[in-house]
N, C-alpha and C positions, 0 to 999 in steps of 0.2 A: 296134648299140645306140645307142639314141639319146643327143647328148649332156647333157639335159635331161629334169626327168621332166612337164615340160610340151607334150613335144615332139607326143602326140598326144592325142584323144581321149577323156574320162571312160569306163570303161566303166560298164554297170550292174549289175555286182559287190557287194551292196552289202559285199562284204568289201575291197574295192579303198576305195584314197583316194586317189590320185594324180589328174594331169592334168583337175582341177578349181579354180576360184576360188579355192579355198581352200591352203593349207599344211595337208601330212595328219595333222599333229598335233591342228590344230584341227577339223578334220573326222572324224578319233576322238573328239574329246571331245563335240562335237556328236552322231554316231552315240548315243554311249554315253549322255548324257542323253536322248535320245529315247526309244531303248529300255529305258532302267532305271530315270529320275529323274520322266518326267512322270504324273501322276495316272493310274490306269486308266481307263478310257473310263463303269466303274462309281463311281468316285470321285467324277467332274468334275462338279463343283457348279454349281448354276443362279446366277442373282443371288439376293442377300441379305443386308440390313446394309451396304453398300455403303459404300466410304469417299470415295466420289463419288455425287453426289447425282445424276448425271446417268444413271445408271444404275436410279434407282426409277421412270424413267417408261418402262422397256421394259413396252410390252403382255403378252409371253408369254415366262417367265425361264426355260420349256423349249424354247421355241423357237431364243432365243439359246445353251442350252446344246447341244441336239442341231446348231446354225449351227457353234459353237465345235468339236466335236469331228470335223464331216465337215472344217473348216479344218486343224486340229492333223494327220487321219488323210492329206490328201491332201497337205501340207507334209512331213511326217513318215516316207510312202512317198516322195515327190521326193526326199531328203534321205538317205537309205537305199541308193537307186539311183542318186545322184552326180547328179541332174540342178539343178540353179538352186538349188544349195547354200547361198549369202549370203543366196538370198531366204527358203527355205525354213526357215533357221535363225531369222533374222529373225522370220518370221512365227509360228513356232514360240513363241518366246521373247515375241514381241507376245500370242500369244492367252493366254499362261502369266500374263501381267500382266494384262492384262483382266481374267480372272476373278478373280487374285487382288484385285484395284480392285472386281472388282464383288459378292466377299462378304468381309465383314470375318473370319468365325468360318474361313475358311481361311486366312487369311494364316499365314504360316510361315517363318522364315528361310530351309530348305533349299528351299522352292517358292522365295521370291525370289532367291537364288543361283542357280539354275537359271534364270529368268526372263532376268536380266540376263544373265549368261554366254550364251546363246544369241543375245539379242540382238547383244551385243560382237563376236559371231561373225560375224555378218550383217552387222555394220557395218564387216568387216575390210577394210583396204586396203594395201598394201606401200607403201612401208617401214612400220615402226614399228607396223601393225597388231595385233601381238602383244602389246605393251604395252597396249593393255586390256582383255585378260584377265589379263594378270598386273598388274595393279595393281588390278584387282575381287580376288583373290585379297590382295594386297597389303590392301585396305582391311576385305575380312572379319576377317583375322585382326585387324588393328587395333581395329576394331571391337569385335571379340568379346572383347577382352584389356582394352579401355577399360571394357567397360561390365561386365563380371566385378569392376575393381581398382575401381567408383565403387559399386560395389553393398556395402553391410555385410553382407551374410548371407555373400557369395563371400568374403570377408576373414578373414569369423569361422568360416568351414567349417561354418556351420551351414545354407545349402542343400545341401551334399551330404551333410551328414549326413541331411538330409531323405530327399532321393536315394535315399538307399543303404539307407534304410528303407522307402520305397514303392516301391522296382524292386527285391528281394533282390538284394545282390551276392555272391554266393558267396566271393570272393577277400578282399572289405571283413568279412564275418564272420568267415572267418580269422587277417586279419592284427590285427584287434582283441583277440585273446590274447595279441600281443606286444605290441600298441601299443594306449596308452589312446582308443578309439573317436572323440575330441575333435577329439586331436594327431592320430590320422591323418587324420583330415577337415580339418584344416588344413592340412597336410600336403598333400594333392593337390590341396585347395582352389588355392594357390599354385604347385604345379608345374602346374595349369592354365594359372593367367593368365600367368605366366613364360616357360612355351612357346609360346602365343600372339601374347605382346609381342613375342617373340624373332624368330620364324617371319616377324611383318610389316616384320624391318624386316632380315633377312637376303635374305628375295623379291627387294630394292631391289638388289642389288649382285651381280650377277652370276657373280664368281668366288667366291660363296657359294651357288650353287644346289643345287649336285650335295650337298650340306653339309644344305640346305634342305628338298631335296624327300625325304629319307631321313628326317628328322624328321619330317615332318611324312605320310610314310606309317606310322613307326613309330607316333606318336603316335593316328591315327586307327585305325588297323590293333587298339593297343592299347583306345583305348576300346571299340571297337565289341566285342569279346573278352572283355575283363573285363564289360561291363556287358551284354553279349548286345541292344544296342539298336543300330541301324540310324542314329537320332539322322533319322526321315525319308529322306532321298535322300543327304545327308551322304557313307554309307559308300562311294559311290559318284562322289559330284560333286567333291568335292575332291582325290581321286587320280587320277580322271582331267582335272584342271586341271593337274596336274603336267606334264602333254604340253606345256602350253604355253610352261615351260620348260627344253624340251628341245630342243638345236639339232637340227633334222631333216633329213636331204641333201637337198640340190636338184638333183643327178643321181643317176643309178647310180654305187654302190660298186664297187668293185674287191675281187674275193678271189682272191687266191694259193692254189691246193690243188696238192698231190701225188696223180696218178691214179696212180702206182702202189699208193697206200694203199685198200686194199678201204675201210675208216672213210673214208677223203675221199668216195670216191663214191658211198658211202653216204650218206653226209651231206649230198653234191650232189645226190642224189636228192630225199632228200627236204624241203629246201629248197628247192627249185626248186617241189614241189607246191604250199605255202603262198605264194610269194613272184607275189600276182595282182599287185601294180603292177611286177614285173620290175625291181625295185629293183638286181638283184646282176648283176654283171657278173662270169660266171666264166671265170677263165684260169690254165690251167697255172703250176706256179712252173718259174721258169727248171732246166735239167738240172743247176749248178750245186747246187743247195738238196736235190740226193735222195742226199747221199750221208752223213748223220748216222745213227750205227747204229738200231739200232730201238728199243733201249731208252732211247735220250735225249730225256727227256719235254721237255726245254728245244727242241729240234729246231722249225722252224718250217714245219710240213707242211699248215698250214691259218692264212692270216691274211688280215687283212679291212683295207682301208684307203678313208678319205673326208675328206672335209673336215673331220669333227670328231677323227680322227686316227687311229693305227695299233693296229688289237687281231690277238692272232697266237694261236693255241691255242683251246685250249676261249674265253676271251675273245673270240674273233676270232665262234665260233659261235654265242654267245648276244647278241654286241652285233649280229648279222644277223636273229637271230630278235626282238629289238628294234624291228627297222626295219619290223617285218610288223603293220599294220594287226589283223589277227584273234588275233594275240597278247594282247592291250589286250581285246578282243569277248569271247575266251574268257574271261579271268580274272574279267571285270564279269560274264560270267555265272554264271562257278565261284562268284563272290561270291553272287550272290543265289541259287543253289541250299542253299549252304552258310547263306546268314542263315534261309532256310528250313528247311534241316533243325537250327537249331540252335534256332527257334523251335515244332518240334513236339518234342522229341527230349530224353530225358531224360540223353541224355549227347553235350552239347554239346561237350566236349572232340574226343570223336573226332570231330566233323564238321570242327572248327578245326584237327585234327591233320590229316586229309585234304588239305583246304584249302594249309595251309600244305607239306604235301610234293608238292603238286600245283606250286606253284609256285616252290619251293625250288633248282631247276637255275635258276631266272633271277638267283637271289642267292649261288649258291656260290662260294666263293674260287676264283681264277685254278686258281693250284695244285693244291688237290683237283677242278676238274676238267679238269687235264690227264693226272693217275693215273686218273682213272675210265675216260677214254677209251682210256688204254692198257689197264689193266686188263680193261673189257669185250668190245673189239673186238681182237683182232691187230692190231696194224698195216699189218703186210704179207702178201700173198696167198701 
């Protein structure tokens, strides 16, 4: 096992992140806005209204738009495939601005988030490269909190009262029987801008991340649910920014299992099928560690240790299935099948229900699920 996960080769995986330019947290988030945040290839607008003039004297505005999109498609497959990643992402994020620069009536905040964050990608360099993405992230929320608390309509709850009149809110007409429709709009008017304000300036301080990024998936997680809007690329671009602050190993892990446990080598199994960057370094636990009866769920028959520190139990196997690139793949896709069947579907609930137990083992307590494991599997042959 190599001591580094630099030590060889990109493959072209595109489920794989490892042993490229990049740190494969960033190179998740990149994947995932490629395929989930940038325009359809039917969407991508010609020039028009330009907010640069220097863009009215293109001869042919389909020309530069079918130039832009065989750019985006062969960036985009590079970038997928692990090959010239920084550049790929770069140009990716370069062509996202162009267009947005070269028509005014697309401009949008979640195109431009996308834009930038890609670029940031591209312009990554060790040390300290990760810091801007997290301080684009850092200046959205700022942003978005500043110009909500300067705005009177956000103050007075009177654009979301707006809101919540032209997009029916289902939950907003309910809770108006107990609460006068005004006050609640005030009401979330301000637990808006608050959580925002909050968000931008806990990003800044590190041992407030893990604090951080849980607000601010609940938060998103929350709107896109209650309001069944998507908010653009949003539901998508801002949880997977969260990668970028997350410490991510820069070698292989170490996991402790007991092979006498049928569930360990079970679970070695099929771990071992998802894990394409070979992230996990499995080894026996010492002969010492197998002799705890079988019912002591506290027993330490599967634990996982790295530089960001020691998870043992169920903990041990979900902070491994964390560390898997396709993990992150899956859920952004589970997201956009799920925002689609909630946008045909006249019962959006159980599409959010699914969703949300689809991905439910990645949030369970330690605890229940180290009963589950015993519960469902025997432990011992």
């Amino acid at each position: 096992m190599a001591s580094s996960l630099s030590a060889r080769g990109a493959s072209w995986n595109p489920l794989s992140c490892a042993h490229t330019a990049l740190p494969p947290n960033l190179l998740i988030i990149a994947k995932i806005m490629t395929l989930f945040c940038l325009p359809r290839p039917s969407a991508w607008p010609a020039p028009y209204l330009p907010f640069v003039s220097i863009f009215d004297s293109i001869p042919n505005p389909m020309a530069f738009r079918q130039g832009m999109l065989f750019v985006v498609a062969i960036a985009g497959l590079a970038l997928c495939c692990n090959r010239f990643v920084r550049s790929a992402s770069f140009v990716l994020g370069g062509a996202l601005l162009l267009t947005i620069l070269s028509n005014r009536p697309f401009f949008a905040n979640n195109w431009f988030l996308c834009a930038t964050v890609l670029l940031l990608i591209g312009l990554y360099a060790a040390p300290g490269g990760l810091w801007l993405v997290r301080l684009q992230i850092v200046v959205m929320y700022l942003g978005a909190g500043v110009d909500k608390l300067l705005e009177p309509a956000w103050r007075s709850g009177q654009f979301f009262q707006f809101f919540a009149v032209s997009v029916p809110l289902p939950f907003y007409s309910g809770a108006t029987r107990l609460i006068p429709a005004h006050t609640l709009a005030v009401l979330m008017s301000w637990f808006t801008i608050i959580t925002e304000l909050l968000l931008s300036v806990a990003f800044l301080f590190r041992g407030w991340w893990k604090y951080a990024i849980r607000g601010s998936l609940a938060f998103h997680f929350a709107l896109t649910a209650l309001t069944r809007e998507s908010f653009g690329t949003f539901a998508f671009a801002v949880p997977a920014c969260m990668l970028a602050f997350v410490e991510w190993p820069t070698r292989p892990v170490l996991i402790l299992y007991d092979p006498d446990y049928a569930f360990c080598r079970r679970v070695r199994l099929w771990l071992t099928r998802f894990d394409f960057d070979r992230i996990l370094d499995w080894q026996p636990c010492p002969p010492a560690a197998s002799h705890a009866p079988a019912t002591d769920t506290r027993r330490e028959w599967f634990s996982l240790h790295s530089d960001q520190g020691l998870w043992t139990g169920y903990a041990g196997i979900r902070q491994a299935i964390l560390y898997f690139p396709v993990t992150y793949l899956l859920i952004a896709a589970g997201l956009s099948v799920t925002l689609k069947w909630v946008s045909h579907s006249s019962t959006p609930g159980l599409a959010w229900l699914v969703f949300v137990l689809a991905v439910l083992p990645l949030a369970a307590p330690n605890q229940l699920g180290n009963m589950l494991c015993y519960r469902l599997v025997r432990p011992r042959d």
